[in-house]
Backbone bond lengths (Angstrom), bond angles and torsions (degrees), N, CA, C in turn:
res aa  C-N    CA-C-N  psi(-1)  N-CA   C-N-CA  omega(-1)  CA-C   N-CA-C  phi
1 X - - - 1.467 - - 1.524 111.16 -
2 X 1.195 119.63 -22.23 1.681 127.04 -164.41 1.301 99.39 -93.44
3 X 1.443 127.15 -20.48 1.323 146.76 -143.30 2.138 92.50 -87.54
4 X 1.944 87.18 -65.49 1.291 112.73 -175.58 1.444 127.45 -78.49
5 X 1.507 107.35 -14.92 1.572 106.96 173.75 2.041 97.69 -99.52
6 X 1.141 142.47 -2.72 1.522 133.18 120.66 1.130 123.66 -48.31
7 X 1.416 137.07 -22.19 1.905 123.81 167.83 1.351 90.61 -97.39
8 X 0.989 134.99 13.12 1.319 122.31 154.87 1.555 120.90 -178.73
9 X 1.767 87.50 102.94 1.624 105.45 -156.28 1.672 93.88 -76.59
10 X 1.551 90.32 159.78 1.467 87.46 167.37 1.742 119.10 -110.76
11 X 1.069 112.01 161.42 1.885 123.86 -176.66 0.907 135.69 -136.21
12 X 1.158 104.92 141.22 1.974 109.27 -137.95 2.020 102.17 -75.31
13 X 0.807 114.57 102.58 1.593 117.83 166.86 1.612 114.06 -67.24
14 X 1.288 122.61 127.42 1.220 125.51 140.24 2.290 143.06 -116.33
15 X 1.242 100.74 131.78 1.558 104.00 -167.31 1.012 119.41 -97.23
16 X 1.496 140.31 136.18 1.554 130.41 174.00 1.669 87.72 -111.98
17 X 1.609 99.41 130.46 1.400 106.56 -173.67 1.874 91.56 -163.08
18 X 1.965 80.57 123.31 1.951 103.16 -172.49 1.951 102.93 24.77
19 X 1.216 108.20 51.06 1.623 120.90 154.34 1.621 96.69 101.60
20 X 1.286 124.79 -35.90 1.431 108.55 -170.20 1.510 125.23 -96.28
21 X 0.888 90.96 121.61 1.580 106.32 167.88 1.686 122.01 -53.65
22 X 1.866 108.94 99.50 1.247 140.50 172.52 1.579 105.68 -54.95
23 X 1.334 138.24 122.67 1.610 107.82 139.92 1.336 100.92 -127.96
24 X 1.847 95.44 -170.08 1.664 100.35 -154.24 1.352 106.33 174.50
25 X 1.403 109.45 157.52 1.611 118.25 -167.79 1.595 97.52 -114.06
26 X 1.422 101.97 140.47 2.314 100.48 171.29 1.505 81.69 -124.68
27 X 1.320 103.62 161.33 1.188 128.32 138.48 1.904 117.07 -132.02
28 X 1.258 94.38 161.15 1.631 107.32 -170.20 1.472 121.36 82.80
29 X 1.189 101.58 -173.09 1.732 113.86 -173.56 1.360 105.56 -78.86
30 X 1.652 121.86 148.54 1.648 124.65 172.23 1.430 106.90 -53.50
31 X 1.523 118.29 -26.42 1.696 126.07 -137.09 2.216 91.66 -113.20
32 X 1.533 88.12 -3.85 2.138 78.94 172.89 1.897 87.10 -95.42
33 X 1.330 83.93 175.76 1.808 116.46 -163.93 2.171 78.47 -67.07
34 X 1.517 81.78 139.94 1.252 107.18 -174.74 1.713 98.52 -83.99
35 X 1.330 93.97 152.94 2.399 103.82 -166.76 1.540 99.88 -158.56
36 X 1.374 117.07 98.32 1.224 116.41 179.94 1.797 104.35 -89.58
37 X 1.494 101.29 143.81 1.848 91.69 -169.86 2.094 90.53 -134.23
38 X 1.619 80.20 123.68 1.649 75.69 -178.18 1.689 105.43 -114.30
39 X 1.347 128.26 126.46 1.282 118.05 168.81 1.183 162.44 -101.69
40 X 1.541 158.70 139.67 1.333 134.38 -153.33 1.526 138.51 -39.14
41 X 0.918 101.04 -178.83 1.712 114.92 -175.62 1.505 119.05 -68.94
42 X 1.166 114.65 120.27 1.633 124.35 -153.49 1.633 114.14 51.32
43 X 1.069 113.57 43.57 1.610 128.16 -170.47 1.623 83.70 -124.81
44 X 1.796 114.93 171.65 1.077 123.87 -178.78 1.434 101.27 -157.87
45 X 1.451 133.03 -175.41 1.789 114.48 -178.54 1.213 96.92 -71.10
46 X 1.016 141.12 -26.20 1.678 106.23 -159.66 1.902 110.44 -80.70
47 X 1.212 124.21 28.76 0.870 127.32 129.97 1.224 136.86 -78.72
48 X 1.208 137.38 26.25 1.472 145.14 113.00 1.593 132.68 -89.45
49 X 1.513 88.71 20.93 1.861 84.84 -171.93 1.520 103.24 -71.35
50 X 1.553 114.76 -9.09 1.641 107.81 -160.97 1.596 79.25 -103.74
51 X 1.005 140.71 -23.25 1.683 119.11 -170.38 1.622 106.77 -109.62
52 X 1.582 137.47 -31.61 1.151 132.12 159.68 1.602 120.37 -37.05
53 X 0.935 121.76 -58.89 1.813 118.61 176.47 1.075 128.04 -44.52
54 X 1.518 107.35 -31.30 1.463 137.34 169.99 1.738 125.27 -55.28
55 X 1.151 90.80 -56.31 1.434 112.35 175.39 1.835 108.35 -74.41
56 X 1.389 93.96 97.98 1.311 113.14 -172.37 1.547 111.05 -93.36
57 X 1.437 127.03 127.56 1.368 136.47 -173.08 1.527 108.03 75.22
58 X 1.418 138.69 28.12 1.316 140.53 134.05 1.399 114.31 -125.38
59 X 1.616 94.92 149.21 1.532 109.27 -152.90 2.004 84.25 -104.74
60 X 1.528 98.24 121.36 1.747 99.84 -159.62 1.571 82.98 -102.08
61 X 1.230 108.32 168.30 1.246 132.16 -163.20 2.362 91.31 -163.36
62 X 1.137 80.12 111.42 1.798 94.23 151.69 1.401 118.47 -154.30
63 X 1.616 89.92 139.06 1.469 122.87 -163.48 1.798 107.52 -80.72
64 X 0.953 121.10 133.70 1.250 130.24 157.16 1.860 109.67 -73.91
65 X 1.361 114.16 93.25 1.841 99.85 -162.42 1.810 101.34 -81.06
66 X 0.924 121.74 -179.04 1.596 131.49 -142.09 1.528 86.66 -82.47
67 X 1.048 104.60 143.29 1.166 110.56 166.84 2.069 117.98 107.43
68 X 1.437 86.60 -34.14 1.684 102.39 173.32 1.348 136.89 -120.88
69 X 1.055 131.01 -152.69 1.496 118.74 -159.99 1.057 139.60 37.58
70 X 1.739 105.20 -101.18 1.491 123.17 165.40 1.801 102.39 -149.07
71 X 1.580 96.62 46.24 1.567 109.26 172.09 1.807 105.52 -95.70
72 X 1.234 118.13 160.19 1.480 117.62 163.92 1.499 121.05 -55.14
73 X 1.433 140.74 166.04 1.076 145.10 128.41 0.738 125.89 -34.96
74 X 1.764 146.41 161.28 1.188 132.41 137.45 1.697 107.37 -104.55
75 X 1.580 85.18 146.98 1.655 106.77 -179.05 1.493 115.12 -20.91
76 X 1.234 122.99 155.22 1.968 123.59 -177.46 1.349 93.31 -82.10
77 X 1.191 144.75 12.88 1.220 131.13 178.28 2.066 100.16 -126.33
78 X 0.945 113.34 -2.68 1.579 112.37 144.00 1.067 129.43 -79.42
79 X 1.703 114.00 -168.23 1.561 131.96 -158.52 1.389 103.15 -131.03
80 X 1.248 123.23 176.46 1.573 149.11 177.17 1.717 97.80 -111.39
81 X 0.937 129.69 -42.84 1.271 127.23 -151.17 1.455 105.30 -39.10
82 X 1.749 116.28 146.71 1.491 136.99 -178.23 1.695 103.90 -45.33
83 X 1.196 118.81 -38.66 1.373 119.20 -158.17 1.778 88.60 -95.64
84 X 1.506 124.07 -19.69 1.759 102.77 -172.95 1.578 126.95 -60.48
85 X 1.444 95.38 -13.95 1.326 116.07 -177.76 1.617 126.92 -63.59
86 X 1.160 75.21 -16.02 1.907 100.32 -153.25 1.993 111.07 -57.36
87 X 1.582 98.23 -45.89 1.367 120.73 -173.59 1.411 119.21 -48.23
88 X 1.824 93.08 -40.48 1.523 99.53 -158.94 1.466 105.04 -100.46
89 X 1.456 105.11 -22.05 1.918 92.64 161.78 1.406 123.67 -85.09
90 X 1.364 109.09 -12.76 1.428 104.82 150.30 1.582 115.58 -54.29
91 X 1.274 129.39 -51.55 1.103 139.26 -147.26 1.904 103.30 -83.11
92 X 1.451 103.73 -11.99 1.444 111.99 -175.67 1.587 98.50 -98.48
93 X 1.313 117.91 -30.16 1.525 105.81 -159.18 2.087 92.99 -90.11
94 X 1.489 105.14 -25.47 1.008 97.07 167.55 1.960 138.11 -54.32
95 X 1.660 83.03 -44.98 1.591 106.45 176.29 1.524 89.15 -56.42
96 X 1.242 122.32 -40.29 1.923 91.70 -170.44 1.385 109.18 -91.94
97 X 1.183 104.78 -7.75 1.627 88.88 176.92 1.485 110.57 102.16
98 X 0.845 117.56 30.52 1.890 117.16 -175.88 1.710 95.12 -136.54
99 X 1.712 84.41 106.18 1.488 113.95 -177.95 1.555 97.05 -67.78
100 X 1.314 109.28 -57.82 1.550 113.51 168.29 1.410 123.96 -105.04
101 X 1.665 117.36 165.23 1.494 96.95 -168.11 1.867 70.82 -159.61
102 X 1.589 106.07 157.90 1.568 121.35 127.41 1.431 136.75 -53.15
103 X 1.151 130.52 146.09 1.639 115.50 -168.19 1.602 97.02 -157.68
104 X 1.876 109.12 111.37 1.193 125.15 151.83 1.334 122.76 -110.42
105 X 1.376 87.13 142.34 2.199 99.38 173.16 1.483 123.91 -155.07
106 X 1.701 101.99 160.60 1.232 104.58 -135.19 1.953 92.63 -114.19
107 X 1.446 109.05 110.23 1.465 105.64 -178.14 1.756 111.72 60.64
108 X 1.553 105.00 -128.39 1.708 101.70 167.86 1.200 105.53 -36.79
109 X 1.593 147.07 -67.26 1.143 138.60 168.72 1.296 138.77 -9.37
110 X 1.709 104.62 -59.63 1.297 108.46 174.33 1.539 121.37 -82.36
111 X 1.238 94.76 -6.28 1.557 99.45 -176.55 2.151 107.82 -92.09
112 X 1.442 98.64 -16.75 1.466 95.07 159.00 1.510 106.24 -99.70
113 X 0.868 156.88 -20.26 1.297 158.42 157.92 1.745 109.99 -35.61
114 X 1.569 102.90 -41.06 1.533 108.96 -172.63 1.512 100.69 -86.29
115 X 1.573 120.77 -9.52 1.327 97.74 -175.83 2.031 108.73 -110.40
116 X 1.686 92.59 -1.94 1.715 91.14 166.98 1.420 104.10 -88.82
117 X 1.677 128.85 -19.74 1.019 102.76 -171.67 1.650 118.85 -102.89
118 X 1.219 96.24 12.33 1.671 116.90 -177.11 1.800 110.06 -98.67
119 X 1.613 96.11 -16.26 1.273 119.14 177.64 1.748 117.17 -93.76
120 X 1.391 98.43 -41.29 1.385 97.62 163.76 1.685 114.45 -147.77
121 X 1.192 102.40 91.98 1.443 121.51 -167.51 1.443 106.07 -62.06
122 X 1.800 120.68 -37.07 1.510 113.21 -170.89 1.456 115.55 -79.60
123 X 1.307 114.45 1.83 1.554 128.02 150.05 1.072 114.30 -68.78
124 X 1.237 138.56 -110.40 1.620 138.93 150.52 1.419 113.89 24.07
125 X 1.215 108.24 89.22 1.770 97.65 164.29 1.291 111.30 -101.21
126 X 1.470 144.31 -30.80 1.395 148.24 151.93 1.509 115.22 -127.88
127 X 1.618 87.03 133.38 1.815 94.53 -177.25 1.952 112.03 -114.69
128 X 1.217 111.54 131.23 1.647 107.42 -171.33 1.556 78.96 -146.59
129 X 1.677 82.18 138.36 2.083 111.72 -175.95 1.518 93.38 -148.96
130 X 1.767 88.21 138.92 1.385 98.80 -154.61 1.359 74.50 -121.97
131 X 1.909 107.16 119.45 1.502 115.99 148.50 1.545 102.14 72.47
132 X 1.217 141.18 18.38 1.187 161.69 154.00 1.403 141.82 -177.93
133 X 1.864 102.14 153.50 1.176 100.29 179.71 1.555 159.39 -136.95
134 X 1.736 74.71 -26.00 1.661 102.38 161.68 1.479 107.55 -162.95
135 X 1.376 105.29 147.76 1.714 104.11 -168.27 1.089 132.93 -74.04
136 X 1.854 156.80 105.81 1.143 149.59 161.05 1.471 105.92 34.77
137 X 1.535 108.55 96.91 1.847 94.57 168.03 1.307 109.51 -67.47
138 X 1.642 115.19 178.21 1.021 146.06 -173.75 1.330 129.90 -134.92
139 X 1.475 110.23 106.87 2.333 88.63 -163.74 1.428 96.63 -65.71
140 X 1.140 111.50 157.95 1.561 151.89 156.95 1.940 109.42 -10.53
141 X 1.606 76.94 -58.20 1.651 93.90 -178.64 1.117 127.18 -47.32
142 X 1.615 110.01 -47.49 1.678 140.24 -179.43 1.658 90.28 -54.06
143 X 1.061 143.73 -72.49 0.985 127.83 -150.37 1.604 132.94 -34.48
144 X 1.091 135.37 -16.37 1.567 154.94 164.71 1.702 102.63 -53.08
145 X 1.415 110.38 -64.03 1.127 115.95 -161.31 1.611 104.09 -86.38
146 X 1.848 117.41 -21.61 1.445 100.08 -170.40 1.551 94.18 -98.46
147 X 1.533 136.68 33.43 0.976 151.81 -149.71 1.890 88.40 -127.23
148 X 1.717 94.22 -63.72 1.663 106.71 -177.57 1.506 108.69 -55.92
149 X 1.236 128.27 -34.28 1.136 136.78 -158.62 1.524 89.92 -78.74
150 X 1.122 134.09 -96.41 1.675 138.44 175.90 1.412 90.66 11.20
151 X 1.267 90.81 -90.73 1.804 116.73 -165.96 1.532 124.57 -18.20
152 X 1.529 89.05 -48.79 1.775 112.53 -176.60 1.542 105.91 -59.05
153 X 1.624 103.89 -47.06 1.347 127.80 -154.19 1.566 111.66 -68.06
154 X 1.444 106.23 -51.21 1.416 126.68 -158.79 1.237 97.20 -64.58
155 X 1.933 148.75 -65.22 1.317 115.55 166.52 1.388 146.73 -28.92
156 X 1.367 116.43 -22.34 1.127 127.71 -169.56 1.417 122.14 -85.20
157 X 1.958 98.26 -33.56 1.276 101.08 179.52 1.733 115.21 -85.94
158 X 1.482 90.92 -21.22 1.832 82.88 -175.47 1.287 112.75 -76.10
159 X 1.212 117.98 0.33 1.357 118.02 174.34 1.877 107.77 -110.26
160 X 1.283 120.65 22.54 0.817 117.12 -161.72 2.201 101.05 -117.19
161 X 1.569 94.69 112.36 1.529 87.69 163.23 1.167 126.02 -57.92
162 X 1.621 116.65 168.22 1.076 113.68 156.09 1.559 146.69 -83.64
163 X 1.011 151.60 -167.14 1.537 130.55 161.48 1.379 114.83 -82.82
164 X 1.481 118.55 136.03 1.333 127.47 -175.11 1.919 108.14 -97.45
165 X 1.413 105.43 153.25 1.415 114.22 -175.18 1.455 93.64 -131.18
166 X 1.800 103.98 148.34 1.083 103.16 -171.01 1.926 105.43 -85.70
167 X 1.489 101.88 -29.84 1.610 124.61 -175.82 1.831 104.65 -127.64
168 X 1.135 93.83 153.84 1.636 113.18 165.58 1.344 108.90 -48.76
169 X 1.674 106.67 -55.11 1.638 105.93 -169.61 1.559 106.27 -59.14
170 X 1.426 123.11 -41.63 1.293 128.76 -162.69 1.856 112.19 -60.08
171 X 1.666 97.28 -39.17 1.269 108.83 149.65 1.228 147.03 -38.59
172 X 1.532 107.88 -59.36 1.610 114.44 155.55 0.959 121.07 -55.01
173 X 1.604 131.59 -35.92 1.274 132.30 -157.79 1.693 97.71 -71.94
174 X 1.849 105.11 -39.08 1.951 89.23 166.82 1.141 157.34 -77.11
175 X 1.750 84.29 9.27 1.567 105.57 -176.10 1.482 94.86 -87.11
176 X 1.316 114.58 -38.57 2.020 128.35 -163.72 1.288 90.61 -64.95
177 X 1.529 136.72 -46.03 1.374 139.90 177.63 1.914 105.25 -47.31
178 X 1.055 113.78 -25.50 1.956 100.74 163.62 0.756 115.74 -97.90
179 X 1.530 147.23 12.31 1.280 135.74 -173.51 1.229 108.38 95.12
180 X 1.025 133.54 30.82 1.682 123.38 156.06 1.192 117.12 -96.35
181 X 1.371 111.75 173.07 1.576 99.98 170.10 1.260 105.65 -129.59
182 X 1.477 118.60 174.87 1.252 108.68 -101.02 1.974 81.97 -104.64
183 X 1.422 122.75 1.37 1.396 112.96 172.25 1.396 111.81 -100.31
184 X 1.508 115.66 5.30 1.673 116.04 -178.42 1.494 91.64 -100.97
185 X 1.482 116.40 -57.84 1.789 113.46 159.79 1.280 118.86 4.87
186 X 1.603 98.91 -77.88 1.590 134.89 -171.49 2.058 97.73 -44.70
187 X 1.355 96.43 -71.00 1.393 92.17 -159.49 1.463 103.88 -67.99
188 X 1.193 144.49 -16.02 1.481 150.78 153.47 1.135 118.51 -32.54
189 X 1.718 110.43 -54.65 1.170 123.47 -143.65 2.247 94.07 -102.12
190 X 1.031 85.46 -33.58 1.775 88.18 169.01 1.406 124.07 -48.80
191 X 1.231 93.20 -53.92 1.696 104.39 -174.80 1.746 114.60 -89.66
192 X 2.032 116.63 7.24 1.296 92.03 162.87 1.620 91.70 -134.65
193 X 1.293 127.67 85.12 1.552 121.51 170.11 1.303 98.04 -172.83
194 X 1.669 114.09 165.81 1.726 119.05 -148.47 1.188 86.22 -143.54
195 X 1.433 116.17 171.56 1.504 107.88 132.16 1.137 136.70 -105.00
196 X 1.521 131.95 160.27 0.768 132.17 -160.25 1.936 119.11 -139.98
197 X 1.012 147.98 178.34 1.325 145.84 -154.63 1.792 97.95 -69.19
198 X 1.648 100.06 -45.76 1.663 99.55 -166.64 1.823 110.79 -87.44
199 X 1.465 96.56 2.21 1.716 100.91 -162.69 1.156 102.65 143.97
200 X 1.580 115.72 -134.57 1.619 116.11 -175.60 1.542 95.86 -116.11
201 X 1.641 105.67 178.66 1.277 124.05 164.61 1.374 99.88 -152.56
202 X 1.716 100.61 -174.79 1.760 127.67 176.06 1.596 109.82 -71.78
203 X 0.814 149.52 112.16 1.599 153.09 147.93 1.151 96.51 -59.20
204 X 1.669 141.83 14.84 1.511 127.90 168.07 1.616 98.66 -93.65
205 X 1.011 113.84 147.38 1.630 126.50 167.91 1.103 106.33 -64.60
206 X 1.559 109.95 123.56 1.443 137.42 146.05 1.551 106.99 -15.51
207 X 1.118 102.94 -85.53 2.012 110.27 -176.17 1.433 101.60 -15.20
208 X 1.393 122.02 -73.47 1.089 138.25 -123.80 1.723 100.11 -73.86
209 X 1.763 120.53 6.80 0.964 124.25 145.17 1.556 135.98 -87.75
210 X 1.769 116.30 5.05 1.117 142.76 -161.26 1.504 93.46 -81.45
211 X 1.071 108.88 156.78 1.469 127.86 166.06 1.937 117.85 -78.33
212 X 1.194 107.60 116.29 1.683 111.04 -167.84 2.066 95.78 -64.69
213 X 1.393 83.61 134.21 1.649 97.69 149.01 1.746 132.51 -15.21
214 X 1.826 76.64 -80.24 1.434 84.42 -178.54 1.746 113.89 -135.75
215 X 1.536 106.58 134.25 1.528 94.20 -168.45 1.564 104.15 -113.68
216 X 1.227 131.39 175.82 1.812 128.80 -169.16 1.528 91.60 -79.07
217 X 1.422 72.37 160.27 1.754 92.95 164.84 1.643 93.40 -99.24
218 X 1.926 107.12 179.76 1.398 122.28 176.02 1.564 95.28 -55.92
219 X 1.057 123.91 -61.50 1.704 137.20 -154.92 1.884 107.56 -63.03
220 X 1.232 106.41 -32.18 1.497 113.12 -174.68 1.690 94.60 -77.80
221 X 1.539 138.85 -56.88 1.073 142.83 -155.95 1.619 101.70 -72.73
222 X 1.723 108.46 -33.08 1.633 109.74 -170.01 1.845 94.91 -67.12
223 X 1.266 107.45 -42.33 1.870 101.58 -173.96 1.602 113.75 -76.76
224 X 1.405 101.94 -18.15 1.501 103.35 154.03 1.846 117.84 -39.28
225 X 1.105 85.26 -94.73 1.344 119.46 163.10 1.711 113.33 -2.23
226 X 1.766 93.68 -86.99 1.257 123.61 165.92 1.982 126.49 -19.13
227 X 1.931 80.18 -36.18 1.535 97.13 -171.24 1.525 108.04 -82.09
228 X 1.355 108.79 5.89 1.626 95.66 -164.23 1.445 97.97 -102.89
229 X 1.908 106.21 123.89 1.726 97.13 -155.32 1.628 67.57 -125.12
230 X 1.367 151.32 -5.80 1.671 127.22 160.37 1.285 122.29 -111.21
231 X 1.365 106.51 151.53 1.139 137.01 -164.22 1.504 113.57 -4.70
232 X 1.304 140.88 121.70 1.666 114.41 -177.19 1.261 90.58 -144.18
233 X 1.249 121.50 149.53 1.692 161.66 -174.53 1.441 123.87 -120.57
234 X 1.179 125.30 94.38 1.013 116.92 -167.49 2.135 98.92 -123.06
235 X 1.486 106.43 143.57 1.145 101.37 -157.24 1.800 92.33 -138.53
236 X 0.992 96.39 105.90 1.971 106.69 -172.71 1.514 98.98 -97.08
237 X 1.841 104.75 146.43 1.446 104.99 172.13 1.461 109.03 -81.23
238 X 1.199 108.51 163.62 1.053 111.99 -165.15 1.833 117.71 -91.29
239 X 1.326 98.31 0.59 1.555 113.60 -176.72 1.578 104.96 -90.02
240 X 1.474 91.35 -31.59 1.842 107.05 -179.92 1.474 117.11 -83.86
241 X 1.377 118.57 -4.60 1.566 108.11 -161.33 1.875 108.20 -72.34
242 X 1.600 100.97 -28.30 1.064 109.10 -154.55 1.521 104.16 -90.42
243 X 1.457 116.55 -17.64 1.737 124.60 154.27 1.232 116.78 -68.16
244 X 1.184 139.87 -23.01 1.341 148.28 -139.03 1.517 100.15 -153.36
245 X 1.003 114.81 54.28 1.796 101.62 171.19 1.702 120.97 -90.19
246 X 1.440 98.72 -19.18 1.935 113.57 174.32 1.790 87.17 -41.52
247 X 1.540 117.30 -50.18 1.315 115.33 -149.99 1.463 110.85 -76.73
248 X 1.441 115.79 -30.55 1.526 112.36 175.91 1.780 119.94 -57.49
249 X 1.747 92.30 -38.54 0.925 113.86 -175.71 1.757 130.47 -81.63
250 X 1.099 97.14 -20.43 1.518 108.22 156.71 1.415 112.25 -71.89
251 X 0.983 112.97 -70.84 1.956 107.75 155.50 1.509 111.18 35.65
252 X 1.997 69.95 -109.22 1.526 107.12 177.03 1.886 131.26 -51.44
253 X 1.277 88.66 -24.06 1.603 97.09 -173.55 1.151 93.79 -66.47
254 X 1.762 117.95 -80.17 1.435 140.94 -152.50 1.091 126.17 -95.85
255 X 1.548 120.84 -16.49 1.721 105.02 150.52 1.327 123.68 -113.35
256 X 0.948 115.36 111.94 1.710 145.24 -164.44 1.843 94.19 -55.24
257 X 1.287 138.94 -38.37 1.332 104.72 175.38 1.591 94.86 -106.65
258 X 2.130 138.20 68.58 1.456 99.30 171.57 1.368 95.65 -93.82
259 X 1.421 99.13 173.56 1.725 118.54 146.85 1.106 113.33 -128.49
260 X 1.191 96.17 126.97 1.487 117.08 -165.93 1.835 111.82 -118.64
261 X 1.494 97.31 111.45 1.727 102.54 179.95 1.668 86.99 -136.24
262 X 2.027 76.52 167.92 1.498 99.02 -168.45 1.719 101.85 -116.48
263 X 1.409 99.94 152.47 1.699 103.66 -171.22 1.309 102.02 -125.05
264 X 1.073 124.02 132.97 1.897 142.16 -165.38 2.060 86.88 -74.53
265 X 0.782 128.10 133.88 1.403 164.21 170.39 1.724 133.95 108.45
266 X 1.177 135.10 -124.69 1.299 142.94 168.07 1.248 114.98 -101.71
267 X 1.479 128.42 -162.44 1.367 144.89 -129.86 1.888 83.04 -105.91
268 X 1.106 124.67 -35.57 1.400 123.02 170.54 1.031 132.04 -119.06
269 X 1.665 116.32 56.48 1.489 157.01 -157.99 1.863 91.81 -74.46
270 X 1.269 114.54 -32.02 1.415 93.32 -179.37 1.565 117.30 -107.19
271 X 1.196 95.52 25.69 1.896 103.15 164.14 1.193 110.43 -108.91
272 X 1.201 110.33 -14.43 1.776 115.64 178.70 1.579 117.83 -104.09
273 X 1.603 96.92 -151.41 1.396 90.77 -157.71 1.927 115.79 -74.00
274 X 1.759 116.98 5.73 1.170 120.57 143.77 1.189 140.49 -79.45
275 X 1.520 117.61 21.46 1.329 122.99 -167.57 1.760 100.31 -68.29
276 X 1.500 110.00 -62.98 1.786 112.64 -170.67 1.778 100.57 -55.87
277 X 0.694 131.09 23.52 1.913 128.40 -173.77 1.284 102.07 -136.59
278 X 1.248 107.63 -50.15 1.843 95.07 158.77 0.853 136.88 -69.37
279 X 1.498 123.44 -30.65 1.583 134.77 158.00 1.343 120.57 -37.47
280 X 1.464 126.25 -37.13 1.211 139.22 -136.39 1.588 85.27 -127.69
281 X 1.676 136.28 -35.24 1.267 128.19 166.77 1.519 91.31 -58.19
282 X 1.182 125.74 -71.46 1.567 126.16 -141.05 1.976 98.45 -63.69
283 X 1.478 111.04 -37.92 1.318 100.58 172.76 1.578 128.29 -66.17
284 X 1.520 106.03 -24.80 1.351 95.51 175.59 1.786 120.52 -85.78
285 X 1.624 102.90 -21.75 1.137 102.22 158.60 1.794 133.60 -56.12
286 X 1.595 102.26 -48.13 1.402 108.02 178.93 2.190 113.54 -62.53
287 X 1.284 103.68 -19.74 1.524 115.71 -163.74 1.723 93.83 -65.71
């Protein structure tokens, strides 16, 4: 992996989009097939630094989405919600000019990925979601109380620091505490922490542990779904299939072209030691 992300380094992108400041890592040429890569929750791009290099003849682009990495905040009088995101990567893929694009994502990622590209499908020419896909419905009913919940929540977090580290390593060591290991940790943990008076902290927003507003019902996620009329790839770990089977199985029901394979490790199977096997799924898929 160290070998292949040197033939093709990556470079730091930055976006001004409706006031906030986007950033983000590319690798490759402007002039290969355009691959937008969006990634999970408290994740930032350099969770594709181990699979972007890889992907040979698309020019990758991952977003740092609002709230993480070394992306802006949004204002105390905004939201977190899956869909708030939506505007400003429109607003990036626009700035370059790619009417159409490829589109991978990673967990939260792929699960907004399914709703821009279910939203605007004649963009989307191939869609691949790694290890997720659409979020926990919610009946109808719930809404009152997962409405109350936000509400309650949202003072608490904007006033809420983050956790401080005394060292970098001590840092990694809380990423290794979910199951990472400990050089995908590393590059995670680089690109979202500062320093700060006591040591370091998270540059991810507080909120973005808050409870959303408003979450789908079964019926909103099935026309999600429903909407996805190109090509889609969906690639589940294989430790997860057997927690998560709603997701295999949504798949198959409701989008009429997926393919659906399974990848031998955890929830971040393509930072690890499946990164070159996924590379090589997602390339023969995109070919």
């Amino acid at each position: 992996m160290i070998q292949a992300e040197s033939a093709r380094p990556a470079r730091a992108r930055r976006f001004e989009v409706h006031g906030l400041g986007i950033s983000g890592l590319s690798w490759g040429d402007p002039g290969e097939a355009p691959l937008l890569a969006l990634h999970g929750w408290l994740d930032n791009a350099a969770s594709f630094a181990c699979l972007a290099p890889l992907l040979q003849g698309h020019h990758v682009l991952a977003l740092d989405l609002t709230g993480h990495g070394q992306s802006d905040w949004r204002s105390a009088d905004a939201s977190y919600q899956i869909w708030d995101d939506l505007p400003e990567v429109l607003g990036v893929v626009d700035a370059l000019g790619w009417d159409s694009f490829n589109l991978i994502g990673h967990s939260r990622g792929a699960i907004i990925s399914t709703m821009l590209a279910s939203s605007f499908p004649e963009r989307v020419q191939k869609l691949v979601m790694l290890d997720a896909l659409s979020p926990g419905p919610v009946m109808a009913e719930q809404f009152p109380q997962q409405l109350r919940k936000a509400l309650l929540e949202k003072p608490a977090f904007l006033g809420r620091s983050n956790r401080v580290f005394p060292s970098m390593e001590s840092a990694i060591d809380s990423r290794c505490r979910t199951g990472l290991s400990r050089a995908a940790a590393e590059l995670l943990v680089r690109r979202s922490i500062r320093g700060c008076q006591s040591g370091l902290t998270w540059t991810t927003d507080p909120r973005l542990h808050g409870a959303s507003a408003v979450k789908l019902t079964d019926g909103q996620i099935r026309a999600v779904l429903l909407g996805l009329d190109m090509p889609t790839l969906l690639l589940a770990a294989q430790t997860n299939v057997g927690r998560m089977p709603d997701m295999v199985q949504q798949a198959k029901e409701y989008i009429p072209s997926a393919l659906v394979e399974e990848v031998v490790g955890g929830h971040h199977f393509h930072m690890e030691s499946a990164t070159a096997d996924v590379a090589q799924r997602i390339l023969a898929f995109l070919s």
